[in-house]
Structures are given as C-alpha cells and as structure tokens.
py3Dmol code that shows the C-alpha trace and the ligand (Angstrom):
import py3Dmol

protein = """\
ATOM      1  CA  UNK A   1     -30.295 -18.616  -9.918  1.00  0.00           C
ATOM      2  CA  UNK A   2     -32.469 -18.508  -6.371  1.00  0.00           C
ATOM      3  CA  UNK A   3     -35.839 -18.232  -8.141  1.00  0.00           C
ATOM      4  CA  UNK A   4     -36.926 -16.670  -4.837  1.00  0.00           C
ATOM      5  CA  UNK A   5     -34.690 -13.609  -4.389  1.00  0.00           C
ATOM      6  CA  UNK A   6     -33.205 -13.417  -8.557  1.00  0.00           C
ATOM      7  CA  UNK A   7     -29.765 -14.505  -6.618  1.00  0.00           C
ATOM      8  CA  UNK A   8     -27.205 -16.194  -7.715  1.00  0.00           C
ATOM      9  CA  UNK A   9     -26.094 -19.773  -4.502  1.00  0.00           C
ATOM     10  CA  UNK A  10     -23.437 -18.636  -2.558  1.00  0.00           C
ATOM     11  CA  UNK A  11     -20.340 -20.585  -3.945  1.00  0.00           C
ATOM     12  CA  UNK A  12     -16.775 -20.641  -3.049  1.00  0.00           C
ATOM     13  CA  UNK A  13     -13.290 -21.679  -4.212  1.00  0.00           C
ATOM     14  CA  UNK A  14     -10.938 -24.007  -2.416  1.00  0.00           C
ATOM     15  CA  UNK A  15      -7.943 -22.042  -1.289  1.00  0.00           C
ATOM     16  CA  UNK A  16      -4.864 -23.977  -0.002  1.00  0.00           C
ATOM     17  CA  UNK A  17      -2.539 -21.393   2.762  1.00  0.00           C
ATOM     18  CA  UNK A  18      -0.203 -22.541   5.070  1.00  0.00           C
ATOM     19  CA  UNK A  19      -0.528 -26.227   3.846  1.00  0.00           C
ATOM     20  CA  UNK A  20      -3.959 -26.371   4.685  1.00  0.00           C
ATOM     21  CA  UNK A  21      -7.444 -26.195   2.478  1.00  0.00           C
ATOM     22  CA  UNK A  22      -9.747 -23.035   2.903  1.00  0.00           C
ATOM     23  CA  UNK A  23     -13.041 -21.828   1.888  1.00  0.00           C
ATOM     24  CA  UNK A  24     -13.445 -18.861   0.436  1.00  0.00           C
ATOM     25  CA  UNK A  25     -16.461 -17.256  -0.376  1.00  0.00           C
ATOM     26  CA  UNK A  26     -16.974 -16.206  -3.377  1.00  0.00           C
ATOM     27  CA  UNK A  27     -18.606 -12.516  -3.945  1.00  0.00           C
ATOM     28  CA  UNK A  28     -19.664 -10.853  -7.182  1.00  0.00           C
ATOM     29  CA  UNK A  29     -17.206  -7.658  -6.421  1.00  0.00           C
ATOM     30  CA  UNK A  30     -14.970  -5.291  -3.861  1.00  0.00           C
ATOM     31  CA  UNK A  31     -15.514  -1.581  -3.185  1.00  0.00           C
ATOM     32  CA  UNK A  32     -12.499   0.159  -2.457  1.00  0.00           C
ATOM     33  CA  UNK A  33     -12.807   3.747  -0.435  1.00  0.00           C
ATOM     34  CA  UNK A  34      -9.423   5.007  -0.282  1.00  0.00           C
ATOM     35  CA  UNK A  35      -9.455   6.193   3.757  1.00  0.00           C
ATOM     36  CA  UNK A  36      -7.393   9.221   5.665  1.00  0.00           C
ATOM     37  CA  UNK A  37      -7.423   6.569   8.365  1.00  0.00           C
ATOM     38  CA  UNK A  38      -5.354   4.382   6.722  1.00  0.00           C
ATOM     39  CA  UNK A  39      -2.704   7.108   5.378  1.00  0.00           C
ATOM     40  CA  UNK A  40      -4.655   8.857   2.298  1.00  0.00           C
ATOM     41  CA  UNK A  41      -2.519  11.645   1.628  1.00  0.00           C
ATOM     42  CA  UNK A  42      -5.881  13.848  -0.099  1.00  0.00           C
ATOM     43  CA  UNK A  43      -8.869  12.164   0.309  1.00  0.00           C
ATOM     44  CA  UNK A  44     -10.815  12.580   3.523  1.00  0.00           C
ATOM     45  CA  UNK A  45      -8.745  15.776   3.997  1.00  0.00           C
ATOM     46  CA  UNK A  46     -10.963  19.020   4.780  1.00  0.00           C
ATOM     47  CA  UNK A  47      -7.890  20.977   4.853  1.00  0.00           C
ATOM     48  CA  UNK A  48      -7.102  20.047   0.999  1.00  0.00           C
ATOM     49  CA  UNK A  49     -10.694  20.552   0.297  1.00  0.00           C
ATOM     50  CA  UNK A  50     -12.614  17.437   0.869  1.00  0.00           C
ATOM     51  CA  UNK A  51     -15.340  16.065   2.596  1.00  0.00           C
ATOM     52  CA  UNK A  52     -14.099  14.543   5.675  1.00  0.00           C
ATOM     53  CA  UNK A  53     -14.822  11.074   4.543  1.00  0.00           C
ATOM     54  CA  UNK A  54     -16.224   8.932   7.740  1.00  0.00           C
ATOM     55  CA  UNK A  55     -15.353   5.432   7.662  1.00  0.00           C
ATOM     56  CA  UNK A  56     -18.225   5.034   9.410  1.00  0.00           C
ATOM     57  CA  UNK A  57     -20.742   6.167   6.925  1.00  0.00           C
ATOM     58  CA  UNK A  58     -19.626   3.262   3.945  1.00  0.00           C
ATOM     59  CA  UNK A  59     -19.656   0.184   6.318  1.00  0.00           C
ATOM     60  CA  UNK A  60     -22.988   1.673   8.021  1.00  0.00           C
ATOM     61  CA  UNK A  61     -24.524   1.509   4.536  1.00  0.00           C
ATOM     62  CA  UNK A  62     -22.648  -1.981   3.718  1.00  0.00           C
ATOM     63  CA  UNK A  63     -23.476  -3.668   6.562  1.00  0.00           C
ATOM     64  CA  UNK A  64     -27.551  -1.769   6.687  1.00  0.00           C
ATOM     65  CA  UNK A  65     -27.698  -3.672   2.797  1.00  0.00           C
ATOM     66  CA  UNK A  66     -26.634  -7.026   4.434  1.00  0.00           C
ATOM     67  CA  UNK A  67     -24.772  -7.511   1.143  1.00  0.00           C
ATOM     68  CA  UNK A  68     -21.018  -9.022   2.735  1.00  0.00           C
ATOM     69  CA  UNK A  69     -21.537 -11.736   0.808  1.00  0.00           C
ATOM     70  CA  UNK A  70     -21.913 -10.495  -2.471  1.00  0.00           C
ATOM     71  CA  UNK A  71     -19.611  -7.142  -2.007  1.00  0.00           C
ATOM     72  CA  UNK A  72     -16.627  -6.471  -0.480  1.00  0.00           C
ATOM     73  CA  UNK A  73     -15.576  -2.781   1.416  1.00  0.00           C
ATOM     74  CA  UNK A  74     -12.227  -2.386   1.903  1.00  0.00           C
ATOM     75  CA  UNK A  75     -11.073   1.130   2.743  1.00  0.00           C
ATOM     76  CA  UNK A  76      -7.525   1.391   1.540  1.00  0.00           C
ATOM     77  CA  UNK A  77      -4.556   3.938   1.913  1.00  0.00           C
ATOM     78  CA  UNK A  78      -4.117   5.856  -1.703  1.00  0.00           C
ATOM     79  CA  UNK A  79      -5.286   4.415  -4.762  1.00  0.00           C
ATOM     80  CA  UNK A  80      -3.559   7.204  -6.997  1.00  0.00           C
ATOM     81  CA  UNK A  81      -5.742   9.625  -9.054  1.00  0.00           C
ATOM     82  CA  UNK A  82      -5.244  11.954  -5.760  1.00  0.00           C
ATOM     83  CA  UNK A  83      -6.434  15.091  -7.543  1.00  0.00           C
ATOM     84  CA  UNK A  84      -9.596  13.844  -8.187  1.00  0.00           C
ATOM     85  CA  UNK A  85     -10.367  12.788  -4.655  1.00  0.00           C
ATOM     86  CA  UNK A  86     -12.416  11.177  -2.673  1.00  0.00           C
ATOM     87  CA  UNK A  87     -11.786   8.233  -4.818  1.00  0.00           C
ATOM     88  CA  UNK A  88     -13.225   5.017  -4.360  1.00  0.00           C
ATOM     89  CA  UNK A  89     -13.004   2.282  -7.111  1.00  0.00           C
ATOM     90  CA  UNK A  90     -15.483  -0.506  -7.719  1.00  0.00           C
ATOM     91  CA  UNK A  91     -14.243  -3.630  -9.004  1.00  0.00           C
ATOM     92  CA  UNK A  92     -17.120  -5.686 -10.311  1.00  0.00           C
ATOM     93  CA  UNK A  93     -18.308  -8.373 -13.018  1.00  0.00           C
ATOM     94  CA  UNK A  94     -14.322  -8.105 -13.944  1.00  0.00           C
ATOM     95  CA  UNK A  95     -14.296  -4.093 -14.448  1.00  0.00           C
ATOM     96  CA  UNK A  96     -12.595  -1.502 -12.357  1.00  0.00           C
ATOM     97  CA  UNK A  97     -15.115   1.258 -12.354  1.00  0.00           C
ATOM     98  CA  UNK A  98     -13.316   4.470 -10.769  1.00  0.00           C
ATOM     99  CA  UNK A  99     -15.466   7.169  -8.711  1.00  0.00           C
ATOM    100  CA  UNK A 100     -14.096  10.339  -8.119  1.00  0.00           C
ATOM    101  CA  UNK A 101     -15.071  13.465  -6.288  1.00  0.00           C
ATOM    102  CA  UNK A 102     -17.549  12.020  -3.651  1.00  0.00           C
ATOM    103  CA  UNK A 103     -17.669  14.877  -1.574  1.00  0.00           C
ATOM    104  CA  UNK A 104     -21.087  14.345  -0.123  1.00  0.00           C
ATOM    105  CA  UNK A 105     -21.988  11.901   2.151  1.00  0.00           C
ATOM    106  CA  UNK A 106     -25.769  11.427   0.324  1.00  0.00           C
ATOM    107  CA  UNK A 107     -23.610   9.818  -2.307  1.00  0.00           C
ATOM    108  CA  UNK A 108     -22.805   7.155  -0.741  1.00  0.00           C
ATOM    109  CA  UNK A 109     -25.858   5.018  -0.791  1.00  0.00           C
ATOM    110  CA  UNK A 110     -25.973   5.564  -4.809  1.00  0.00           C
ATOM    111  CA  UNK A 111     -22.638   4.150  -4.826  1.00  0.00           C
ATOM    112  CA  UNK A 112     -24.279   1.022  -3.093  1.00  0.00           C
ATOM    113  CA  UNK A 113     -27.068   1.387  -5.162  1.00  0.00           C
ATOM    114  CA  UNK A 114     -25.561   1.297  -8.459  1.00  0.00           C
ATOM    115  CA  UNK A 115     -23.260  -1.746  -6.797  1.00  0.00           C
ATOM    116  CA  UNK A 116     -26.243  -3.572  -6.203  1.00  0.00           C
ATOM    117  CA  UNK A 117     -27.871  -2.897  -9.449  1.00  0.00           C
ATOM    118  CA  UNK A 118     -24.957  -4.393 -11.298  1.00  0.00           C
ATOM    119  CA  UNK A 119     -25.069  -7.263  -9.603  1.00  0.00           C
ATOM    120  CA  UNK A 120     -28.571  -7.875 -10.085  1.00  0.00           C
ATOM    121  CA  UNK A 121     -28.010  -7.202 -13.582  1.00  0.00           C
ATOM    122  CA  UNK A 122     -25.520  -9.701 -13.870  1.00  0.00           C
ATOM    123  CA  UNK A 123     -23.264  -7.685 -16.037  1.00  0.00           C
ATOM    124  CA  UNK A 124     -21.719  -4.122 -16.099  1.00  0.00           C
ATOM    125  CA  UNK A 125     -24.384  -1.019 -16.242  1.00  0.00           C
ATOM    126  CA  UNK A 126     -23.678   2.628 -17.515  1.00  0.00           C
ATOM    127  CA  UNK A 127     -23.778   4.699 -14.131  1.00  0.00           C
ATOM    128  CA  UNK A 128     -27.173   6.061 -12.669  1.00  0.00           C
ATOM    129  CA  UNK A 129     -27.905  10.158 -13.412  1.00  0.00           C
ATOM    130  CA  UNK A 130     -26.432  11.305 -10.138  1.00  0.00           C
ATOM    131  CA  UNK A 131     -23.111   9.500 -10.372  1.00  0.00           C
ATOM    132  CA  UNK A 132     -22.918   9.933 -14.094  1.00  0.00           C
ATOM    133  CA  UNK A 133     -20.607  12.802 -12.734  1.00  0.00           C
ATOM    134  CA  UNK A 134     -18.671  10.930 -10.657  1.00  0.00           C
ATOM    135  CA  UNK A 135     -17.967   7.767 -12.689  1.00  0.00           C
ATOM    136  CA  UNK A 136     -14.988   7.479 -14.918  1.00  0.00           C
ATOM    137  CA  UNK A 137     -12.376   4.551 -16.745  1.00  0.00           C
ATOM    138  CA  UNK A 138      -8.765   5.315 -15.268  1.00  0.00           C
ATOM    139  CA  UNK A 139      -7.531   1.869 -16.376  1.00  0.00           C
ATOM    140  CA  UNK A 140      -7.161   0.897 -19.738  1.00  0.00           C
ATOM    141  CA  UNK A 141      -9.632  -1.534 -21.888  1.00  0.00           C
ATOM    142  CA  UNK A 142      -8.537  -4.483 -22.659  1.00  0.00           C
ATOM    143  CA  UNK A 143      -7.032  -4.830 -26.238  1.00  0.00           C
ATOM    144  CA  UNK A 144      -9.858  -6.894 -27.213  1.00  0.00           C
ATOM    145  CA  UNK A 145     -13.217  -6.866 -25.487  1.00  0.00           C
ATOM    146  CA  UNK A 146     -17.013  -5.662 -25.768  1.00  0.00           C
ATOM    147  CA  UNK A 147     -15.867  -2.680 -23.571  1.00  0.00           C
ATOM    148  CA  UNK A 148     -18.756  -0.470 -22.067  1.00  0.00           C
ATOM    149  CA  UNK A 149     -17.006   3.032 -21.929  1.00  0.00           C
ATOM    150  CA  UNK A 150     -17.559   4.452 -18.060  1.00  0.00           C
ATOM    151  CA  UNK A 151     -16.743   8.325 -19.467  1.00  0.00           C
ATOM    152  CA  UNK A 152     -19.394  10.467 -22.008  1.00  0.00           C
ATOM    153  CA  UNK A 153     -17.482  10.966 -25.494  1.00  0.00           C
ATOM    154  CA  UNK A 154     -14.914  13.710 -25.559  1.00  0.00           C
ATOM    155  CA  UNK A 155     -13.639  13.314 -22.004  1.00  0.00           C
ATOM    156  CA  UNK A 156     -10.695  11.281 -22.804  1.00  0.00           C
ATOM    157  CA  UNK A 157      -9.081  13.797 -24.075  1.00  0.00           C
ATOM    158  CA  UNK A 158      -5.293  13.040 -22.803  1.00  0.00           C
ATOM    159  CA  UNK A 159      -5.330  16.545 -22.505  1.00  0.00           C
ATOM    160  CA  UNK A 160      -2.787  18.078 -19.493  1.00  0.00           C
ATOM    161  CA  UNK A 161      -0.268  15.463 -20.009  1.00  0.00           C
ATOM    162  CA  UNK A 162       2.335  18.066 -20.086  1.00  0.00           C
ATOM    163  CA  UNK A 163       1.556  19.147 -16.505  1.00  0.00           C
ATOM    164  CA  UNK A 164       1.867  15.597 -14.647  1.00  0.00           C
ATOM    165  CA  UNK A 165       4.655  15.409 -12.501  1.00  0.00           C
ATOM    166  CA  UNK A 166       6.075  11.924 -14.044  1.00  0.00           C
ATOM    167  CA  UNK A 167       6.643  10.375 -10.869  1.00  0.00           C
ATOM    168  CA  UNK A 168       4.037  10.116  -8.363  1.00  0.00           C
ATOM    169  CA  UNK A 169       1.256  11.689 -11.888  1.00  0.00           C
ATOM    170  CA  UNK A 170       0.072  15.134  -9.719  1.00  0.00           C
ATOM    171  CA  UNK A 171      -0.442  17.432 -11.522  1.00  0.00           C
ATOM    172  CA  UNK A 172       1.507  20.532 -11.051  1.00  0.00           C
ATOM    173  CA  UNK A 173       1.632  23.612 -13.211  1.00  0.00           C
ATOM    174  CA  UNK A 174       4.948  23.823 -14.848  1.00  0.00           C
ATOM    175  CA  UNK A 175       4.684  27.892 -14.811  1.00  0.00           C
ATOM    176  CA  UNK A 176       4.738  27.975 -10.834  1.00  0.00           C
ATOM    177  CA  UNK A 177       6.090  24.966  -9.781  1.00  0.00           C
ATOM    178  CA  UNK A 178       9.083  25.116  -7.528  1.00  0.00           C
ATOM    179  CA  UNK A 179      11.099  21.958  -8.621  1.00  0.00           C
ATOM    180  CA  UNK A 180      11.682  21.748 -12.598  1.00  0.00           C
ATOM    181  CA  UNK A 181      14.231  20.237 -14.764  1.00  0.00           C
ATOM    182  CA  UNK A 182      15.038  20.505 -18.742  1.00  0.00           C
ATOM    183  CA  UNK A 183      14.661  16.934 -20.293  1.00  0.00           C
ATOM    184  CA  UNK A 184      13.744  15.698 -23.650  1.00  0.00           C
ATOM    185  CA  UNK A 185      13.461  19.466 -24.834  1.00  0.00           C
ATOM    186  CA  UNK A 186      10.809  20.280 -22.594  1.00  0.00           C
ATOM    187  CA  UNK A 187      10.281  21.564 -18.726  1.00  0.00           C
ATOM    188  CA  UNK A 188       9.182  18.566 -16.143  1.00  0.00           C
ATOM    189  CA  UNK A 189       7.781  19.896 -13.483  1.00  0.00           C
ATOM    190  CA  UNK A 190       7.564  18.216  -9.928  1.00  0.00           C
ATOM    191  CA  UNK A 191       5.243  18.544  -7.142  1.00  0.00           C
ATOM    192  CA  UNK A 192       8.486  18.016  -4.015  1.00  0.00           C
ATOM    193  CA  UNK A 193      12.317  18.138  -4.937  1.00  0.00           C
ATOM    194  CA  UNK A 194      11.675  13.636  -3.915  1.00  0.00           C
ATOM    195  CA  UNK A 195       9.726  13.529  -6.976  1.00  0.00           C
ATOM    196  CA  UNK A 196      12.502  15.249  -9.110  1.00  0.00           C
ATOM    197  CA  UNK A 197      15.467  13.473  -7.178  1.00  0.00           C
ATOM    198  CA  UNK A 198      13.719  10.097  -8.489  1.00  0.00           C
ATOM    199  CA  UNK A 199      13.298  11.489 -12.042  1.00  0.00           C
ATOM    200  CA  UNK A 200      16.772  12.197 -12.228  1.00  0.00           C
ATOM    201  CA  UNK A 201      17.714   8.657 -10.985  1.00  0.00           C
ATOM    202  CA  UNK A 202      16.440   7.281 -14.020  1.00  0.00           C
ATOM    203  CA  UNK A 203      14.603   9.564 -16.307  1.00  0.00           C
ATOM    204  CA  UNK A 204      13.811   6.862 -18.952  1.00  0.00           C
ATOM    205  CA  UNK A 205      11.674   4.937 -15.987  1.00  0.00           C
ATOM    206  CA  UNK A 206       9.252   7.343 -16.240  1.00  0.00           C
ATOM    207  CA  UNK A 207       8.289   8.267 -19.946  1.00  0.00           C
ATOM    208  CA  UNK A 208       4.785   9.452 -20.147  1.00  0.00           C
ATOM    209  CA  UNK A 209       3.726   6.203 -21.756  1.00  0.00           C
ATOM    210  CA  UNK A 210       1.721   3.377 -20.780  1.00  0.00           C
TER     211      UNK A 210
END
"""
ligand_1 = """\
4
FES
S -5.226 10.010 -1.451
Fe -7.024 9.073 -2.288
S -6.371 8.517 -4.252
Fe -4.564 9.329 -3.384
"""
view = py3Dmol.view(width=600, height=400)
view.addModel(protein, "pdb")
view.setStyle({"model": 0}, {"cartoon": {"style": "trace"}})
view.addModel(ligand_1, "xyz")
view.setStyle({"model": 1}, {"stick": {}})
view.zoomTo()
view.show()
C-alpha cells in the first residue's frame, strides 16, 4: 500500500499480441453501462420507459474522479436482464455486482461512489442505502466460496419462471402473448414469432435450467 493516499502501486501484467510484449495496466475493476448508442434494445429508451441514459453523464463522473486507472467504463450494447433496465454491471474484487433500474441521473455518482468505496475497502461491500434498491446477484455464486449475497432475503424467489420466453429470457405473459406453443405439457410463450421459430429448432437447447 501507498501509505500516502491508502492506494494500492499501479502494477501491470505482461501481455504478448501480435508477437510482441505489452503492458497492461492493471485496475481493481470495469463498470459496464449497457448504452442505446451502442444498440441497447431497452435501456436508454424513453419510449419503453427509461431515462434517456447520456453517455455523457458516466464518463463525466469517471473521468471528474480521475479514477482510469483503478476502474474501467465501458458502455456496452445489451447485457441481458432487459426488463430491468437501465442496467449497468460492476465487475469488481472478482464479483459481478448487477444494477438495475437507474433511471435517474443523481444515481450515477453513488454508483461511482460505492465503486470507489470497494476499492478502498479492498474487498466486496453490501451496497450503500440508496442503491440498496438497485443492487442485485444475476449470476450465480460460485459452488464454493465466502459469498456476500448482493439481494435482501426472500428476493430470490425464482418466482415467474413460467413467464420467460426461453430464448432471448423476456418476460412475456403467457395469457396475452401473441406467439405460444404446447411443449413439455405446458404453454411457452414468446415475445416475436424469431424467438418461437428458434425454440422450435431445438426445444431441448433451451430448458429452463442453468
Ligand atoms: S438493453 Fe440493456 S440489458 Fe438489454
């Protein structure tokens, strides 16, 4: 550690590309802000009811923090829990913690905040009271790990299974939805007949199981 700013050296790893050696910084985490700009198909979208996310506003805050070289922003194209856009998805100390509904801009610097907490910290922290909300596990734990759970007890529920469209995991209610089909004694319903085409390709591909 720096004793005079609690910071960790700057290191890097040797990367070889092309046939030739690299340096490549190495940084305590990445942010990932899935981006309209770079072909979200929900987030960012004020006609599907979100908060026309600005590009702008994340690498303003990034770049105010000075923090490049301990944190990544990337702003990505769809990162997959649509419905519960705008997503973003902090990957830090080894953990993929998922943010969800970010549909105010004042948000944004507590995202940064708790980022830069964390990496004070050294180690993964349960989220701050105003994203406590916002914060939730969409991967997995690990089979075997001291695993801090991102989610309040109760909330992982697994309820609504039986309204994900299998293929692309919308959710679509299976009372309205336009494109269904009778398999494994039950109604699959799909949120566009591409969805259902590629179900009935291989139905076995996508069993609800993971
Ligand atoms: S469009 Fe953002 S997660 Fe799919």
């Amino acid at each position: 550690m720096n004793e005079a700013n609690g910071r960790r050296p700057l290191s890097t790893v040797r990367v070889n590309a092309r046939g030739e050696d690299y340096r490549v910084v190495r940084v305590g985490g990445n942010l990932f802000v899935c981006a309209k700009e770079n072909g979200s198909c929900c987030c960012g979208w004020e006609e599907k009811g979100r908060m026309p996310f600005e590009n702008q506003l994340w690498s303003d805050e990034w770049e105010r923090r000075g923090i490049r070289n301990r944190l990544h922003l990337t702003f990505s194209g769809c990162l997959g829990p649509c419905i519960a856009g705008n997503n973003a998805m902090l990957q830090l100390h080894g953990r993929s913690i998922w943010f969800k509904d970010l549909n105010s801009a004042d948000l944004i610097p507590k995202v940064f905040d708790y980022a830069e907490e964390m990496l004070a910290a050294g180690k993964v922290l349960p989220p701050p009271d105003d994203l406590r909300g916002h914060v939730y596990d969409r991967y997995l734990a690990p089979p075997e790990d001291d695993w801090l759970p991102m989610s309040a007890p109760g909330e992982d529920d697994g309820d609504g299974l039986d309204r994900l469209d299998p293929v692309c995991l919308m959710d679509v209610d299976p009372a309205t939805a336009k494109h269904t089909v009778e398999y494994g004694g039950r109604v699959i319903a799909f949120c566009a007949p591409s969805c259902k085409k590629q179900f009935l390709a291989n139905p076995a591909q996508f069993a609800m199981t993971s």
